[in-house]
C-alpha positions as CSV (number, residue, x, y, z in Angstrom):
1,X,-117.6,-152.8,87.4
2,X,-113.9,-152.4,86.1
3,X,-111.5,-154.9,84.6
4,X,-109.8,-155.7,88.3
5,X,-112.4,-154.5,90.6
6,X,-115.9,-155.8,91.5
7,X,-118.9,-154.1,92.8
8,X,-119.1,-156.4,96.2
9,X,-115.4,-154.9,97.3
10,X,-117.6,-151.1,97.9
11,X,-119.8,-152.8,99.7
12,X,-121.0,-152.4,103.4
13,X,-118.8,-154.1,105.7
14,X,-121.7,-154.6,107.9
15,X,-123.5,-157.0,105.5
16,X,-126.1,-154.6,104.7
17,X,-126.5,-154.8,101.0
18,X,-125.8,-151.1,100.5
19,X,-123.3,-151.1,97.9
20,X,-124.3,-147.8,95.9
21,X,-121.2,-146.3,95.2
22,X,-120.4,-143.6,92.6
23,X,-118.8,-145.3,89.4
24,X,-116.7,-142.2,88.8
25,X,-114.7,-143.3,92.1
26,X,-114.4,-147.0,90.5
27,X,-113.2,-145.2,87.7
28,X,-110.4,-143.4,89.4
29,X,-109.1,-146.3,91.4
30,X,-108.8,-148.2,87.7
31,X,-106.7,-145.7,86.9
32,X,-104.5,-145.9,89.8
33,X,-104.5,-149.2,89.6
34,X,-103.8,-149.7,85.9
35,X,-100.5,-147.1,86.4
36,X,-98.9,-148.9,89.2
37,X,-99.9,-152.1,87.8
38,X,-100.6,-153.8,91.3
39,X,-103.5,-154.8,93.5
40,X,-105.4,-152.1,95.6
41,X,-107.3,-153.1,98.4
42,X,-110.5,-151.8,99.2
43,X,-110.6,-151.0,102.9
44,X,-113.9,-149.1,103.4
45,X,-116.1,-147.1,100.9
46,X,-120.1,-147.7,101.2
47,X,-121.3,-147.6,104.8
48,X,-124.9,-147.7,106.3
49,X,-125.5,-145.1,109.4
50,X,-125.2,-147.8,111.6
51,X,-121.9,-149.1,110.3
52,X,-120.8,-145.8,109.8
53,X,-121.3,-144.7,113.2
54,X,-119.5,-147.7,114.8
55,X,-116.2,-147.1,112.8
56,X,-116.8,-143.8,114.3
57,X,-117.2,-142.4,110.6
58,X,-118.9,-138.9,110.2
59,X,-122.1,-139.1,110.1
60,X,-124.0,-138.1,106.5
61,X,-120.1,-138.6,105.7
62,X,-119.2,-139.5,102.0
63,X,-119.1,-143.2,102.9
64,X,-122.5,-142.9,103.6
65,X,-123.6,-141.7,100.2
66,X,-121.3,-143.9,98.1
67,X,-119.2,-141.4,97.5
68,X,-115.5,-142.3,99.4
69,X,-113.5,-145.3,99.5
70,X,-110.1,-146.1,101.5
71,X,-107.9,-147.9,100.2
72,X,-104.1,-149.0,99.6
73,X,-101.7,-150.7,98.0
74,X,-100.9,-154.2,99.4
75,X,-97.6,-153.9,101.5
76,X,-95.9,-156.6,99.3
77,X,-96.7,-155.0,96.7
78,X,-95.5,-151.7,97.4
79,X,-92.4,-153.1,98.3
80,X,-91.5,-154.4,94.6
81,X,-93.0,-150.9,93.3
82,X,-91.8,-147.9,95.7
83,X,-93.4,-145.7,98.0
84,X,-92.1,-142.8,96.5
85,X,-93.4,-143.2,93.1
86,X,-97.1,-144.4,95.1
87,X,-96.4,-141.0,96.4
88,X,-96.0,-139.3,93.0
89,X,-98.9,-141.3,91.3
90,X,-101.7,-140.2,94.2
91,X,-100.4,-136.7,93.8
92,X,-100.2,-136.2,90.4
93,X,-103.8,-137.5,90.3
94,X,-105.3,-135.5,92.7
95,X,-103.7,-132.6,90.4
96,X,-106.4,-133.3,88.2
97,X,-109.1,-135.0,90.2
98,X,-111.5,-133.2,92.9
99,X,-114.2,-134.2,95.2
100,X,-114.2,-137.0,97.3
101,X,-110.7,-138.7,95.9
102,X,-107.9,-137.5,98.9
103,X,-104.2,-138.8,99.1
104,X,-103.7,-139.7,103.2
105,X,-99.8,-140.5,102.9
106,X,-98.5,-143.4,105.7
């Protein structure tokens, strides 16, 4: 999909096969992920009802159309770069950026 991410990572967690999400999302993560230059990892962002549901996601939620993903910054990783300029990044971004791409700060 992108140069460091894959189209399997938005998948389902359930095993499903529903991995529709919105490219424009992928988009945005590149570019968070090619300014901080480290790994992101993808913790949720397609989910079936059924999945959805279980994680106790809202139901005909974004994650159910493709159209959220969580995500962070390996802990590691963060460590070397700086929470405070994470910080800075995501809000700088969401300056410029609307629907379905939120900043949730630790």
């Amino acid at each position: 999909m992108t140069p460091n991410f894959k189209k399997e990572e938005f998948a389902c967690k359930c095993g499903c096969g529903f991995d529709g999400i919105d490219l424009g999302l992928v988009n945005r993560i590149q570019v968070v992920r090619d300014i901080a230059r480290i790994p992101i990892h993808i913790r949720s962002a397609c989910r079936c009802p059924i999945h959805n549901a279980k994680v106790g996601g809202v139901a005909e939620g974004y994650h159910t159309k493709g159209k959220a993903i969580d995500w962070d910054f390996y802990e590691s990783e963060i460590n070397s770069l700086g929470m405070t300029l994470l910080e800075k990044i995501c809000t700088k971004l969401l300056d410029n950026w609307s629907g379905g791409f939120h900043y949730y700060p630790t």
